[in-house]
N, C-alpha and C positions, 0 to 999 in steps of 0.2 A: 604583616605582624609575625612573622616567621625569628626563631632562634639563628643567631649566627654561629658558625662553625668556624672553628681554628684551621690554618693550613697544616697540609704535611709537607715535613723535609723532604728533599727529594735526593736521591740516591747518585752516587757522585759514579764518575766516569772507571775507575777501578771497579768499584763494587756491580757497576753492570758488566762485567768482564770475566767476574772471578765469581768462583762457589767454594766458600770457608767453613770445615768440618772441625767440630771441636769435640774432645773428646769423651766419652763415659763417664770422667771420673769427677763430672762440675758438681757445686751443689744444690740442692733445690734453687736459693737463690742466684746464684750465678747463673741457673739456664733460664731464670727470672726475667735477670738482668738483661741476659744477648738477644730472648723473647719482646720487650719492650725498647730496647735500642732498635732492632732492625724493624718490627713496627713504625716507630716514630720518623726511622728515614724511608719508609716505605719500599723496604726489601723482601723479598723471598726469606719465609724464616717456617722449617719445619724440626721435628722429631723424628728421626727414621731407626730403624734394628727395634728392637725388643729388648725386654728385662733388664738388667745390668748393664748388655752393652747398646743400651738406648743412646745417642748423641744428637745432637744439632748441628742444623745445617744453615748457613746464612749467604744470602748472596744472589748471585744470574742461577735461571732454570734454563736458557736457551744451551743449544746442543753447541757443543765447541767452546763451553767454558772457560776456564783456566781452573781445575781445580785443585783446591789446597787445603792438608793437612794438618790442624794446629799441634804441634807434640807437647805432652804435658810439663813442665820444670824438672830440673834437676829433683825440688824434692817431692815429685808425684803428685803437686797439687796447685792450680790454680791460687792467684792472688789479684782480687779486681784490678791492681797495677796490671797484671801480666793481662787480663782480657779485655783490656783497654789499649794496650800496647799492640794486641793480635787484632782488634778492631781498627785501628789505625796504621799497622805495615801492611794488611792483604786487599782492606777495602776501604782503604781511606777515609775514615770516619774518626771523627772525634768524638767518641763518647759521652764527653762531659757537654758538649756542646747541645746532646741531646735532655740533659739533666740539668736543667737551669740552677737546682737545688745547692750543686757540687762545685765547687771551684775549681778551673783547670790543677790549680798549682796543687793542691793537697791531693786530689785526685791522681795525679802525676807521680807523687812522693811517697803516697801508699798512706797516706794518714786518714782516710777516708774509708768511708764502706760502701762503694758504687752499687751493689747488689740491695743494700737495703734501701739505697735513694732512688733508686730505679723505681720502686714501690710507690713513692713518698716522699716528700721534701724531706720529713723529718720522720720516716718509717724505722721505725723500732728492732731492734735483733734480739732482745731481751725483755723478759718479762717484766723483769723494773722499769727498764726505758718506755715499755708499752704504757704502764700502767701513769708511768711523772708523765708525757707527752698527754695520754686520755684526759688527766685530772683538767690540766691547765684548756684543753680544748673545751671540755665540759663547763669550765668555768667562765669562756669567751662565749661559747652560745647561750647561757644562762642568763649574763649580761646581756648582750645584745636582744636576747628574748623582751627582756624585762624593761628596756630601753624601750622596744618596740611599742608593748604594750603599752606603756606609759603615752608613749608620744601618741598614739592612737587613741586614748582615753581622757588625756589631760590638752592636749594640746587644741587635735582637731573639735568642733562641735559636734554637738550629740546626732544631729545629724548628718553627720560625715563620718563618725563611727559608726554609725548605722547600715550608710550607704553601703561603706566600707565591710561589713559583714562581720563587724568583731561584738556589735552590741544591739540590742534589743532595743528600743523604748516604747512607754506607754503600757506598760502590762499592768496584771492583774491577778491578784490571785484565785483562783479557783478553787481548789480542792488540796485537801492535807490529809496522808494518810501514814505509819506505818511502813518500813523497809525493812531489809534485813538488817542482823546485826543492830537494831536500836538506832538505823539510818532514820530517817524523818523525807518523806517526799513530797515537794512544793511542786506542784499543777499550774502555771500561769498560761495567760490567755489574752490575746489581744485586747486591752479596754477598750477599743474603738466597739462603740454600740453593746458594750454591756451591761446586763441587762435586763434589755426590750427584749428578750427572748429571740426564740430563732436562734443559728448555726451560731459558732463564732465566726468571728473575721480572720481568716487567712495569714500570718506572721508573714512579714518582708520576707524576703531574699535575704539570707545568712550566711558564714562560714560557722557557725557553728555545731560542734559534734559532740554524740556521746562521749562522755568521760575527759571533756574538756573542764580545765577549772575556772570557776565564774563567780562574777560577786553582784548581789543583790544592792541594790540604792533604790532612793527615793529617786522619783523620775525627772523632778525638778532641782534638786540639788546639785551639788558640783560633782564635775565627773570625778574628782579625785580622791572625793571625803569617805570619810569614814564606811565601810559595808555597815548593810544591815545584819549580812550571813555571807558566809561564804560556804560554795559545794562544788558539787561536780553534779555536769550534764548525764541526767538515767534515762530519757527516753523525749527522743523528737518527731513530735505529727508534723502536719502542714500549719493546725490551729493550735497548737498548744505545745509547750516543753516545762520538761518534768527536772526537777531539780532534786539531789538528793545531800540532806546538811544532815551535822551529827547532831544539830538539838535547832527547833524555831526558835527564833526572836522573842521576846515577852512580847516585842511592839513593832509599829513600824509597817507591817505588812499589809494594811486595811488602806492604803494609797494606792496611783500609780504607780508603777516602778522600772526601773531601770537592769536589764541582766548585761555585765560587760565580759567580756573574754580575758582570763588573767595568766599571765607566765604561769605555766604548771611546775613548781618544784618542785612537787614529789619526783616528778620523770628522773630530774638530775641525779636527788638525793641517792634515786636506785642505784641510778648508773653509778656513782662513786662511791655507794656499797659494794658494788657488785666488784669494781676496782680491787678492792681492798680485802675480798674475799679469794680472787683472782690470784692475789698475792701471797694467802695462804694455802691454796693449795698446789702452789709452786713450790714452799717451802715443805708441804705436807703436815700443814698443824689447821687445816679448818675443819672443825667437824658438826655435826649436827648437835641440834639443845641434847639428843639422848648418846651422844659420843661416838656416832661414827661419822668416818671421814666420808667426806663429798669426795667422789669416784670420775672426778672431769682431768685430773694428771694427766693422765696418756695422750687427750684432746691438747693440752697443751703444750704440750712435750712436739708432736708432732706439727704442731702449728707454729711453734717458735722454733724450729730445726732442730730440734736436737735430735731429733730420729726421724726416718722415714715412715710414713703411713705403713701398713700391715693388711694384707689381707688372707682370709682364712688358707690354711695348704689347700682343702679342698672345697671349692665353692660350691655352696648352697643350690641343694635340688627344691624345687618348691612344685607348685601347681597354682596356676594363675587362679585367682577368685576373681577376676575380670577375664573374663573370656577376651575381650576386643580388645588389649592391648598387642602393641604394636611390638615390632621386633627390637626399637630403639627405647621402648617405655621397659620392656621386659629384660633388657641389657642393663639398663639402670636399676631397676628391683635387685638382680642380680646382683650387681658392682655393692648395693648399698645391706646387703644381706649378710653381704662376704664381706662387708669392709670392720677390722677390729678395732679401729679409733676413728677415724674421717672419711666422710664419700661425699661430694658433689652431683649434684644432678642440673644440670646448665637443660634450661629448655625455653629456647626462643618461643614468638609469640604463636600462641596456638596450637603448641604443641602437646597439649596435651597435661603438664606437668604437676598441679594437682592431682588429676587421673594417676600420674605415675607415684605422688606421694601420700594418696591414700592407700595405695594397694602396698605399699612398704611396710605404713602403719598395720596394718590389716594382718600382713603375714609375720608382724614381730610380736603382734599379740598371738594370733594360730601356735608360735614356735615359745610359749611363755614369757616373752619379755612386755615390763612396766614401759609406755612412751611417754614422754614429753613432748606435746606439739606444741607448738609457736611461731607466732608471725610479729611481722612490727604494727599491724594496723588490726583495729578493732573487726572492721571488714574482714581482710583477709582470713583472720580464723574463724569467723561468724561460716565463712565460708566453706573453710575447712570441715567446719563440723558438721553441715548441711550433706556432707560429701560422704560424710563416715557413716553418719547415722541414717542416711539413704540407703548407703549400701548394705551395712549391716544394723539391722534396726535393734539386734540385742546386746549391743557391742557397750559394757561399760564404763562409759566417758560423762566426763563431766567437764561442762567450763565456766571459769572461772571467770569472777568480771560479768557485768550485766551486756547480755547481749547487743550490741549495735542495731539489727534489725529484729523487728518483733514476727519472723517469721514462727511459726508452731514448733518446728522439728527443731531451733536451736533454743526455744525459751524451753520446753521441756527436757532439754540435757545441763540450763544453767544448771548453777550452785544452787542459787537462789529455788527453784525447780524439786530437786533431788532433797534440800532441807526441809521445806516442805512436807515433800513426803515418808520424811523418816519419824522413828518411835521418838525420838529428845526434841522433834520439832512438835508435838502435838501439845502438850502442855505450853508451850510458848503463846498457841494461837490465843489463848483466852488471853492474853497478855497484851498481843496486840488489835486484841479486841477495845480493850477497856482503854488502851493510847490513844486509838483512833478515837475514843468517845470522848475522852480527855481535850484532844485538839480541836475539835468542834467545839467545844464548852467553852477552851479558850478565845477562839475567833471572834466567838459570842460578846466576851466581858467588853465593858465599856472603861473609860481610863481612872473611874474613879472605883470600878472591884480591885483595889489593889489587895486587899488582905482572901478573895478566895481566889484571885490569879495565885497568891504566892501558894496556897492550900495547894491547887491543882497542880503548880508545878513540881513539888515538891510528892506527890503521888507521881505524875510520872518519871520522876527520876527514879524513884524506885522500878516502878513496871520498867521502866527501858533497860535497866540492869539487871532486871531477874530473865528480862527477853534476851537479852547481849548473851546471858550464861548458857542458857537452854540449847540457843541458835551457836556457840559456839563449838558446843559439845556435838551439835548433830553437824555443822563442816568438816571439824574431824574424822568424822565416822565417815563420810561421804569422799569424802578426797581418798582414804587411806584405801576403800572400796572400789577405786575405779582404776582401770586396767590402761587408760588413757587420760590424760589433763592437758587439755587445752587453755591458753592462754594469749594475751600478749607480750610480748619479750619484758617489759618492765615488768609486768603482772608474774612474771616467773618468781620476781626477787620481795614478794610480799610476802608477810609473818606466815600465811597459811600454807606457805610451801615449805617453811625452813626446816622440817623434819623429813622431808618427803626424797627419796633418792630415787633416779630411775634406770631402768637398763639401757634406751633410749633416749634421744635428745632430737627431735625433728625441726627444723623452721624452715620453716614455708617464706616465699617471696624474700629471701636470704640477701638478697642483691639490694633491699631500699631499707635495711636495718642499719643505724649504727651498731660498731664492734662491740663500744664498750656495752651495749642495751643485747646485744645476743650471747655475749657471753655469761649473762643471768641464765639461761638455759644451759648451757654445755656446760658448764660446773657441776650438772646437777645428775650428769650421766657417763657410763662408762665410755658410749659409741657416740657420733654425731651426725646428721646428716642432711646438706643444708642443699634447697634447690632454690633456685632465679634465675636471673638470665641481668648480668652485670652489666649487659649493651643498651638495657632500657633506661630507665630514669632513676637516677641514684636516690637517696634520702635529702629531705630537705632542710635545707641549713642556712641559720638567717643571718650571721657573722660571715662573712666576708674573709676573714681572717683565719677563722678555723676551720672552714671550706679549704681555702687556700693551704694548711698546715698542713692536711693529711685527716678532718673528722669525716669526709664524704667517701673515701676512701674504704668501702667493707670488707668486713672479712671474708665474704663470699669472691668478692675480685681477686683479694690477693691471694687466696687460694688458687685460685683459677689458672694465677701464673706461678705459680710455689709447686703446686702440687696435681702437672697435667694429669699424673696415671691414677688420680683417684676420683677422676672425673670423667659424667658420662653427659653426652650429649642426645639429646631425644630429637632426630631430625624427618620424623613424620608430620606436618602441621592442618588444622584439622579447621582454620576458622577463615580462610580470604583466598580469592581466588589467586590461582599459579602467576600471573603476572604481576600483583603487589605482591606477591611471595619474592617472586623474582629481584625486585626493585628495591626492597627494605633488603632484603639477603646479600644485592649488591651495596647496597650504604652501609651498611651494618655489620653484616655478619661474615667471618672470612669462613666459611662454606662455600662448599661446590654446591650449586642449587643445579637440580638435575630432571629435566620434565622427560617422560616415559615417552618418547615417539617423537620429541622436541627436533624440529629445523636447524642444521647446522647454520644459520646465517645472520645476519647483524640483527638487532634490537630496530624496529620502526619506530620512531616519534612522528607525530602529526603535531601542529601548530596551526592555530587558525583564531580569527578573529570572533566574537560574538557580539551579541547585542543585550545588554541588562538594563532596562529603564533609559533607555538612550544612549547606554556609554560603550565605546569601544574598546572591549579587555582580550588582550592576548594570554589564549590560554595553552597551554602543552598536556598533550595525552599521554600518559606511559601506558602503553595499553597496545592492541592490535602484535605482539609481541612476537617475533619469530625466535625460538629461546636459541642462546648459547649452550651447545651441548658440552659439557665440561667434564674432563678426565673425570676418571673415578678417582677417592681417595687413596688409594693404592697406589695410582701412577702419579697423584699430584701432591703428596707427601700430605695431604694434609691428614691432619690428627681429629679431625671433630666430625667424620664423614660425611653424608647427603642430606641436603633439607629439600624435601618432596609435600609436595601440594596434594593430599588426601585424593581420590578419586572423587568423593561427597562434593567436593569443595573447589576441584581442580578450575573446573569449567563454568562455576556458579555466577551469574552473574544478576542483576535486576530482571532481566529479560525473564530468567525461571519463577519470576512470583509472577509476572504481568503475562506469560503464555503465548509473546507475540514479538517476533523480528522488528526492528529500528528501521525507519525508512532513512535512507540515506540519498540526497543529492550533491553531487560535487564535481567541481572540475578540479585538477590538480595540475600543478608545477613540481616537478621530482628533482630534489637535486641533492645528490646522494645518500637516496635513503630518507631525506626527508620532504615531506608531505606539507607543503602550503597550502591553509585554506579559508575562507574571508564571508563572514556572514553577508548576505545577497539585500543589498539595498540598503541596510541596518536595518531589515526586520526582524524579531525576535524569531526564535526558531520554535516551529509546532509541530504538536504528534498528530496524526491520523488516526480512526474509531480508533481513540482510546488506547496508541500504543505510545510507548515514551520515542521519539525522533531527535538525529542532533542531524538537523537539515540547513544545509548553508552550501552558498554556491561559492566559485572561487575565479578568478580572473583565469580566461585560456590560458594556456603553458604557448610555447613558442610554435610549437608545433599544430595547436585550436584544437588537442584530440578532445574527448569528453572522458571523462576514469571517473571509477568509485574507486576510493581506498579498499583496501583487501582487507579482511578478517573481520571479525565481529566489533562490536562496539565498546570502545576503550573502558575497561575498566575502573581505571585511575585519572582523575583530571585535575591538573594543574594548573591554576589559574594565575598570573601575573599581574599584577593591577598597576604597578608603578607608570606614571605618565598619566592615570585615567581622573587623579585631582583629588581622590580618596585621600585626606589630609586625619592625620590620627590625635587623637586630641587625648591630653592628660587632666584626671580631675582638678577640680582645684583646691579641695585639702587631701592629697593623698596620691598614693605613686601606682595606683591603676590607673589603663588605659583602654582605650573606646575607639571603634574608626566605624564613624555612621553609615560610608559607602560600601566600604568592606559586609558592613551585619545587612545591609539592604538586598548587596546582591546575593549572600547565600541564602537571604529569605525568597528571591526571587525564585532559585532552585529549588530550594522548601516545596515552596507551593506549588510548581510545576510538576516535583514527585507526586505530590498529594492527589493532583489532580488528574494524573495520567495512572494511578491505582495501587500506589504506595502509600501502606497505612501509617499513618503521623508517628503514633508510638513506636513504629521501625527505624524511623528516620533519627539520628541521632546528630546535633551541632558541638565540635568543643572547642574549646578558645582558651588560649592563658591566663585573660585576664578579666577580673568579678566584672568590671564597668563592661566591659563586653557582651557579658553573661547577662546584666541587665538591661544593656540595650537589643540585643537580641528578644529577649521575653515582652519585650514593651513593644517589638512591629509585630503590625497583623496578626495581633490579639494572638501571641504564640501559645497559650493558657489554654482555647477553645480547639490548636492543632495536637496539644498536647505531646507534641514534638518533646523531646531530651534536650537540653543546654543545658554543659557543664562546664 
């Protein structure tokens, strides 16, 4: 159940001959462009000199070249005709051919912009064109959202939206209390055995999350009809989720009920405010309700070429407030301290990169600047904040948005938190004292009080309105008071920021944002400064079409190739041992990955057969690793330096929780480099007192010697299943997918960890797909191992 991968072109008989230098004078996008060309043909493509005269290099690294200089045009400046022409007389490469986007013939005749399609089918050079292309993508996944929902809601049965994870059924109400702002928040709770007292029952398996928009129904009704209420998700246990509307229902709510998952519009609505505010301060006419200008111009000036990035003449002396950072975490602080419009912070997995972007935060308040943090997921700045407020416990931050998790240290810095405790919130409480009394009264009425339902309703409209005024005056005070505002990237572009201007603009996980949802934050500040890692899993987009146009596309990537000198790469990684360091570094990442004492000699693989419940699975090790010691960046042109395996972490393997060597038996067959080996009889393979073993014998080699494989026990195992009858099954209302043999055997590993002294809750399962997710939790009672499936 593995993702398929695209090929790459491969590199034509000229281009392995010859090394193509082009010269200083290209423009961001033009070295954009020759950056993702010689990628796609899978050539040598670096940056070498410094400052000005920085250039590119494309082509053969082996000694005895052909090397060639491209000389600039009669009028001193590059034309994608001319570096299309220069990519096709020295390396034989068709350009356009790499850019499905482009037509040879316009391409050819100069009517085109190769540089900006290099990007993007339909990637933008202007602020207008950015903003007509965003509107119309926005409007392709709104539909298609909305499509989705629908057909999930209306189409399949209630229990197969259920299944499916979009809807609830059979709830209950529980309790109703009082929100901020004159919210109202509904408590439901499984009906199953309500009650008989005792616990509740347990909620299915969902995909549902905070600050998702949902609609209340009766549980028996059509899934299409009319809501009762509609809100948004404030808070989810295991037994119960809390729902937050701007006013209850008169009725309605004393039944079963139904909560469904619905196209969130607000999302869009921001994003193509945010558009249209984008476009005023290109023009330089947006300004705040008290009439100053939002200070994001230079952000976009720089982003859309019109000038290059800036960084200070003399950079930024500081003193770490993290001792433990690293020399490539501290390179990036640096880069992002000195940067006077845009800085990137690129940090592969486990590198550290929140680490590196709390302490940026940290030293821009020390040096009196206002931040703006932000992410695209409710998580990720829950996260954030947990990060800031750990380190600096008296740091004035506030977030906005009700927390995702109900840890202590993020509910105590919400909004909601900090109102609370202000002088304009304490009058309110009596306020929503007497609501909450209200709404119990009303639970109470029976359907013939209708003359003192309408008395009570008509009291709390009041109290909710004198609560709205009080609670709004005290967000104000509280935003304007804090030194940091946290958010998520939509959440930047709501009413209670529109006055608010900052020195700072941070986003976190910058690489899974859409552009048009993070330029809600850079509007709102003079500097920006955005870190991800573009190589992991982009944003998720449910059109097909505007995936395909250029919406998946982030600003964080194409920075990355627009604007290498204002990006830093943090290449210390602190979370898996040096051999999946080494293996994701090679799939992934064009880094020199570099281990300290490392073996000049080839990569080992082992391959050998096991036994799972009877079946015969070939599996492959990446593991037992003898590393490739790889030039330094220095000698191998590359621009993004060394990714090294932490010492904590280098040599980490299971072996260090369990205290005891693998027993190993085997015979082997060597044939160049690799290691045949075949579980003995098909009996399963067992540990000795209590150590984990991968014990399996193997057919004599030609020679009958006896060998153990060398090194320790493989890290990484790759298991192959094709051939073993594992047949993958699709539901039958709805386009997840399940494969019973596949969740059997990794529960057979499950339990074997468990049992040889790996605690459940370490052990972690993930899978693509919900149906998977639920067949897994449903073998040998995975609830009692308490094991992670996600």
């Amino acid at each position: 159940m593995a993702p398929k991968h695209g090929s790459q072109a491969q590199p034509t008989t000229a281009a392995s001959e010859t090394l193509v230098s082009f010269p200083p004078c290209l423009s961001a996008r033009q070295r954009a462009f020759l950056h993702e060309v010689a990628e796609s043909a899978g050539l040598h493509h670096a940056s070498e000199g410094s400052g000005e005269g920085r250039f590119i290099v494309i082509g053969s690294r082996r000694i005895g070249a052909r090397k060639v200089m491209v000389a600039p045009p009669a009028s001193g400046s590059f034309s994608h005709t001319d570096l299309c022409e220069a990519l096709s007389k020295h390396l034989g490469l068709d350009a356009v051919d790499h850019l499905p986007s482009v037509s040879a013939s316009s391409a050819r005749s100069g009517r085109c912009n190769v540089g900006a399609a290099v990007l993007n089918q339909d990637e933008p050079e202007t602020v207008e064109a950015f903003v007509d292309l965003s509107r119309r993508l926005i409007d392709m996944e709104r539909e298609a959202e909305i499509e989705q929902a629908n057909a999930e809601t209306s189409i399949c049965s209630p229990e197969a939206a259920q299944s499916r994870g979009r809807a609830l059924l059979n709830l209950r109400l529980d309790d109703v209390e009082g929100g901020l702002l004159g919210r109202t928040l509904l408590t439901l709770v499984s009906n199953k055995g309500y009650g008989a007292g005792g616990a509740h029952a347990e909620l299915p398996p969902h995909k549902l999350g905070p600050h998702d928009v949902v609609a209340l129904r009766p549980s028996r009704g059509p899934a299409d009809g009319h809501p009762l209420v509609s809100g948004v998700i404030y808070r989810i246990r295991e037994t119960a989720i809390v729902v937050a509307v701007d006013e209850t229902p008169e009725d309605g709510l004393d039944q079963p009920l139904r909560l469904d998952k619905l196209a969130n519009e607000v999302t869009y609505q921001r994003m193509r405010g945010t558009l249209d505010v984008l476009l005023r301060v290109r023009n330089g006419t947006a300004l705040t309700p008290d009439g100053r200008q939002l200070p994001g111009g230079s952000i976009v000036d720089v982003v859309f070429s019109r000038r290059e990035p800036r960084l200070a003449a003399a950079m930024p002396v500081w003193e770490p407030l993290n001792r433990g950072l690293d020399a490539s975490q501290r390179a990036a602080v640096t880069l992002a301290l000195g940067s006077q419009d845009v800085a990137l912070v690129h940090g592969p997995p486990g590198t550290g990169k929140t680490t590196a972007v709390v302490e940026i935060i940290l030293q821009e308040v020390a040096r009196g600047s206002r931040v703006l943090a932000a992410a695209a997921s409710n998580i990720a700045v829950d996260n954030l904040v947990e990060r800031l407020v750990r380190t600096e416990p008296k740091l004035k931050l506030v977030r906005l948005g009700h927390p995702a998790r109900l840890l202590p240290q993020v509910l105590d810095s919400s909004l909601e938190a900090h109102v609370l405790r202000s002088d304009n919130s304490a009058l309110a409480r009596d306020c929503r004292a007497e609501i909450k009394d209200i709404n119990c009264r009303l639970l109470k009425l029976g359907p013939r009080d209708r003359a003192e339902r309408r008395a009570l309703r008509a009291d709390l409209r009041r109290l909710v309105k004198e609560e709205r005024q009080r609670q709004e005056a005290a967000v104000v005070e509280v935003i304007k008071g804090a030194r940091v505002v946290c958010c998520t990237l939509t959440g930047a572009a709501h009413r209670q920021l529109e006055s608010e201007l900052f020195d700072v603009a941070v986003v976190d996980e910058a690489a899974q944002a859409l552009e048009a949802a993070t330029w809600s934050v850079l509007l709102r500040a003079r500097r920006a400064v955005l870190a991800g890692d573009h190589l992991q899993l982009p944003p998720t987009i449910v059109s097909d079409e505007a995936a395909r146009m250029g919406m998946a596309r982030t600003l964080f990537e194409r920075l990355q190739l627009t604007l290498p000198a204002a990006s830093a790469m943090l290449t210390v990684q602190y979370r898996m041992n040096k051999a999946i360091m080494q293996w994701s570094s090679d799939e992934l990442y064009e880094v020199c990955s570099y281990a300290t004492g490392a073996k000049n000699e080839p990569s080992k693989f082992m391959s050998y057969n096991i036994d799972i419940l009877g079946w015969d699975l070939s599996a492959f090790i990446v593991g037992n690793v003898c590393w490739h010691q790889m030039p330094r960046a220095t000698e191998c042109g590359c621009t993004q330096g060394r990714l090294t395996a932490h010492d904590s972490v280098a040599e980490h393997t299971l072996l260090d929780i369990l205290g005891a060597p693998p027993v190993q038996s085997t015979t082997a067959d060597r044939k160049g480099g690799l290691t045949s080996l075949k579980a003995a009889g098909g009996k399963k393979a067992k540990g000795k007192t209590g150590k984990v073993a991968a014990h399996a014998v193997a057919p004599k080699s030609s020679g009958g010697v006896q060998a153990e494989p060398e090194g320790p026990l493989a890290v990484l195992l790759l298991v192959d299943t094709a051939g073993c009858g594992f047949e993958e099954q699709q539901e039958a209302e709805g386009s997840s997918y399940s494969n019973l043999g596949e969740a059997k055997a990794v529960m057979v590993h499950v339990k074997r960890l468990v049992h040889h002294g790996i605690a459940a809750q370490d052990i972690g399962v993930i899978t693509p797909y919900n149906a998977q997710v639920r067949g897994l939790n449903g073998l040998y009672r995975i609830r009692s191992l308490h094991a992670k499936m996600t």
